[in-house]
N, C-alpha and C positions, 0 to 999 in steps of 0.2 A: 504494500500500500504506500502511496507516494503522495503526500498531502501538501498546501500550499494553504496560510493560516493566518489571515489577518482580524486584528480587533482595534478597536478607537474606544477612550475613557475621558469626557470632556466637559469640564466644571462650565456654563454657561450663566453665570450671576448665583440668581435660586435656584438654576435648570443645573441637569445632568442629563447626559448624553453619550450614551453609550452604544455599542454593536461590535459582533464577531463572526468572520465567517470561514468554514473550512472545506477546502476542495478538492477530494479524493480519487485517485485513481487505482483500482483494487484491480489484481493479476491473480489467476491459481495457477499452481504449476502442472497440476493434472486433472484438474476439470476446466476448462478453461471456460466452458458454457456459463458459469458464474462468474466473467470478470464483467466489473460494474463501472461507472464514475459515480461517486455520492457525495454528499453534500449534509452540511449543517451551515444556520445562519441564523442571527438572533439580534434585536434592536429592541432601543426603548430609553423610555425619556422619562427622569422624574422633574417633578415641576410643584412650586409654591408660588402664590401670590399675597402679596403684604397684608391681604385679609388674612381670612380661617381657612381659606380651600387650598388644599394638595393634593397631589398626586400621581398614580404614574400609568405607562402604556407602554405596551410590549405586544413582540411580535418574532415568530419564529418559524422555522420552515426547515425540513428536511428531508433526505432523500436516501434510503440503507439497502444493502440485501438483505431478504427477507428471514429471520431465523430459517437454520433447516428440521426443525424439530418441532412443528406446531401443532397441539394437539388436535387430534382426528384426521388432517391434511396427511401427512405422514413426510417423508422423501420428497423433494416436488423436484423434479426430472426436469423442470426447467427454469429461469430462471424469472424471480420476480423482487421488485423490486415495492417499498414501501413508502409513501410520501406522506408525511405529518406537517399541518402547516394550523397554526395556530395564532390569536388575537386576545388578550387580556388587556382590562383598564380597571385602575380602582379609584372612586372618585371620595374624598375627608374632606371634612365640615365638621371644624371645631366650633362645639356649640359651646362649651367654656375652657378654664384651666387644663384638668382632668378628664373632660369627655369628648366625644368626637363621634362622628357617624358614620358610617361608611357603606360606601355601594361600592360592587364589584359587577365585573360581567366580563365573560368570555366564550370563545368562539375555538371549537376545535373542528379538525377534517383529516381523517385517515380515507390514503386510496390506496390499491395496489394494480399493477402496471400489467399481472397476468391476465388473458382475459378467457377463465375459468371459469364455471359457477361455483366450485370448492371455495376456490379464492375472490372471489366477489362476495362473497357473502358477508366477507371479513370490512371490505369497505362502511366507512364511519363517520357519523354526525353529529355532533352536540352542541347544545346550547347551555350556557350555565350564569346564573345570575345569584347574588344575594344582597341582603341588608342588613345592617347590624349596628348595635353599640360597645364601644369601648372604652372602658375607664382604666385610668391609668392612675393609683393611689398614694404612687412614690413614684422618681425617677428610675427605680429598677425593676417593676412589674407593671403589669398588664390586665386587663381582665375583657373578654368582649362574648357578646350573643348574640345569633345571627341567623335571619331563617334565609334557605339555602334553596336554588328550586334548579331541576338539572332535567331535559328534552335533548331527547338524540333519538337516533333513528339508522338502521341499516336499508339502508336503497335496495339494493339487489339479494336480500335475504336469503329467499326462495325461490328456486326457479319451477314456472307450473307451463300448463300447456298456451297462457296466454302470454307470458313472459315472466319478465321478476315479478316477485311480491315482494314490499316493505315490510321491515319489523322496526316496531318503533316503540321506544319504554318513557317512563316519567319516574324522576327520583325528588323525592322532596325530603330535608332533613331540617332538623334545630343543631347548630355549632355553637358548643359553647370552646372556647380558646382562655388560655393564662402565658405569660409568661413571665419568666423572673431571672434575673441577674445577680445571685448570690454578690459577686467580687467581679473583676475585670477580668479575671479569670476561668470565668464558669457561668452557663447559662443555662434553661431548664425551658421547655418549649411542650405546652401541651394541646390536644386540639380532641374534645367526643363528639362525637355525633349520633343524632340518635333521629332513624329516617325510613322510610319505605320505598324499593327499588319494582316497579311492574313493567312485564314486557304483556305486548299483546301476543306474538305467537310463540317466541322462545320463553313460555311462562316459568319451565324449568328454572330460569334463573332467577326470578324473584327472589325479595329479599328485604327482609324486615328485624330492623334489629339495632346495634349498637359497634359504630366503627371510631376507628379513631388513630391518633399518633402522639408518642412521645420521646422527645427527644434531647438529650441530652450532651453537651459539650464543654470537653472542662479542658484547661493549658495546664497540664501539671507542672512544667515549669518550661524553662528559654526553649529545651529542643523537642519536649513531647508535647503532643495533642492526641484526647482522644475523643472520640467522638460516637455516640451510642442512638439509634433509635429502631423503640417498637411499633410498628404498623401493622393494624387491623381493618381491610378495607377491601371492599367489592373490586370486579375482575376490568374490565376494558373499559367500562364507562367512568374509571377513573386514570383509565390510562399509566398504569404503574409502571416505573421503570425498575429494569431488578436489577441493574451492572454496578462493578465499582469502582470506582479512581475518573467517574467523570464520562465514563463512555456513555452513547447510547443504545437505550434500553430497547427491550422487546415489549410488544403489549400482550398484559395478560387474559388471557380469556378466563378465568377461575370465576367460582359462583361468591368466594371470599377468601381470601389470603392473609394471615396472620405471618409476621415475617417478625425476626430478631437476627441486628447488624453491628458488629463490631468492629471500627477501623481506628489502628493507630498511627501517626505520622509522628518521625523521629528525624531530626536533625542531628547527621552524625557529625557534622561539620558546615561549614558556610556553605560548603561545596559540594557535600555529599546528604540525600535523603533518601527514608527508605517507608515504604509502608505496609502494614499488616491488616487483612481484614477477614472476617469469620461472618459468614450469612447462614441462619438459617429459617428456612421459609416452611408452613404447611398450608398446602393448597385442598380446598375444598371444588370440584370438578364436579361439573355437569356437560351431558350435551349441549354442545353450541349450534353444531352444524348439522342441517334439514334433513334428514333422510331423502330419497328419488322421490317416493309417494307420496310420504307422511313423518311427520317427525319423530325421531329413534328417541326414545327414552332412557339415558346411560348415566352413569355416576361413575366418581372411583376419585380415589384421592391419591396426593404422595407430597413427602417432604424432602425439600431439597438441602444440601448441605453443601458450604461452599467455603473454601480458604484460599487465601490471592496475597502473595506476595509483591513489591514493586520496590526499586529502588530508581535514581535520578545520580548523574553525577554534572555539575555544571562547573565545568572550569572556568568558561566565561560568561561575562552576561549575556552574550548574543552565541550561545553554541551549551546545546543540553541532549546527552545519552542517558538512554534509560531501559529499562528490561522491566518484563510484567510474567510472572508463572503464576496459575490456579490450578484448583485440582479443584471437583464438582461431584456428588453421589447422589442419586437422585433413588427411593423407593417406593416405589404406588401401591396403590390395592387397587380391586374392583375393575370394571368395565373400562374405564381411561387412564386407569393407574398404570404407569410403566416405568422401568429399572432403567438406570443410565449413571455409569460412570466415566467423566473423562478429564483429562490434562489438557492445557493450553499452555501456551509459552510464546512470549513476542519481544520483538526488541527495536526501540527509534534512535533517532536521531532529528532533531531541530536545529534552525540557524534559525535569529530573529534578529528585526532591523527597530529600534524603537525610539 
């Protein structure tokens, strides 16, 4: 993979102004049918005015090969390709000292480039909005509530004798959020939720109940960091990403995914870092994908286990080597449950101009 990586960080008065983007050319040496160009890019502007209103807007867009391991698809024998392209804004109105309001809203769109009914099915639409209050009782915590309303919809679902059918769901939740800054050192980041997810014809995946994330990040001192969170949260219509050190993620189709992640970053030197990370995930699985006639009714679970090592060496400021090994064991039960263990191992090089 041979990448080319530019970003801009730019203080504009009360504005910031920011964007990154990355332009990949991926080669196999024995399948060649999977080499791709892909792409990552991402902008967005925070902004205050002398009044009480802030806020900010973002916007991102990407282009991957497709996992080769998706559940029910299985092997895809040829090559596809996945485009996520995304739109957030979140609009604050300090109504005094301590409180503030806030509206959010965004825009997501998964497509894929096969043109399969397996993999059309997977193509993605959401819309997601909320509103809330936040109080903040010291300069080091947080408090806010916030009711949450989410509309998506799969375009080409099912295919019948008249063409596709849509499926199309509605999630509505209550968010309550905290956060707290013990020291400069240490932060504590919580978020429950408590919602009901309905599809019209994938009802299988309904879902009623209590999600959430907590996260945790503490500087034990000048060269460690470590950084801890628990996630409890429904499958693609939250778009989880499950990589670590920054890569991008796969989306999960699971009915609920409960996941615990461990990453440490260690400064062995000015010049030398290295990182450690331990994930493990349990996936609750249902049929996603339509049967020919009528929809297949199938379960099966499995939990994944993951360790990933990374080191960085940067002699200079504009030149950085680094290497990434993980090792991954994955075991299922039931009807979609399946066994998988494997190693990965990679190694780059960057030049940058800044």
């Amino acid at each position: 993979s041979t990448a080319l990586l530019a970003g801009l960080d730019q203080g504009l008065g009360r504005q910031r102004l920011y964007g990154n983007v990355a332009l990949r050319a991926n080669r196999f040496s024995d399948n060649p049918l999977y080499n791709n160009h892909s792409y990552s890019a991402a902008a967005g502007l925070d902004w205050s005015s002398v009044e009480r209103l802030s806020g900010s807007l973002s916007a991102s867009a990407s282009r991957n090969l497709a996992s080769f391991n998706l559940q029910e698809i299985g092997l895809l024998t040829e090559k596809n390709l996945e485009s996520v392209q995304a739109l957030d804004g979140t609009l604050r109105w300090g109504l005094m000292t301590r409180y503030s309001l806030e509206a959010t809203a965004g825009r997501r769109r998964v497509t894929n480039s096969l043109d399969t009914a397996s993999v059309q099915a997977r193509d993605f639409f959401q819309d997601t909005g909320s509103l809330g209050l936040r109080w903040n009782p010291s300069a080091v915590s947080s408090l806010g509530l916030a009711l949450r309303s989410t509309r998506g919809h799969y375009p080409r679902f099912r295919l019948t004798v008249d063409g596709y059918e849509a499926d199309r769901y509605k999630r509505h939740d209550i968010d309550f959020t905290a956060s707290y800054r013990p020291s400069g050192a240490s932060s504590l980041n919580l978020r429950l939720s408590n919602g009901k997810t309905a599809y019209d014809l994938a009802t299988q995946r309904n879902y009623s109940g209590l999600t959430g994330a907590l996260g945790w990040s503490w500087q034990t001192s000048g060269k460690v960091r470590l950084n801890t969170s628990l996630v409890r949260d429904t499958g693609q219509d939250s778009y989880a990403v499950t990589t670590f050190f920054g890569q991008s993620g796969t989306t999960d189709y699971s009915r609920i995914t409960t996941s615990l992640r461990l990453k440490a970053d260690y400064e062995v030197s000015a010049k030398i870092s290295m990182n450690l990370a331990l994930g493990r995930s349990d996936r609750d699985l249902v049929q996603t994908q339509p049967g020919l006639f009528s929809d297949v009714q199938a379960s099966g679970r499995d939990r994944y286990t993951t360790l990933a090592l990374g080191a960085r060496w940067i002699p200079y400021r504009s030149f950085m080597l680094g290497c990434d090994a993980s090792t991954e064991r994955r075991r299922g039960s039931g009807q979609l449950g399946s066994d998988l263990k494997a190693a990965t191992y990679g190694c780059y090089g960057q030049f940058t101009l800044q």
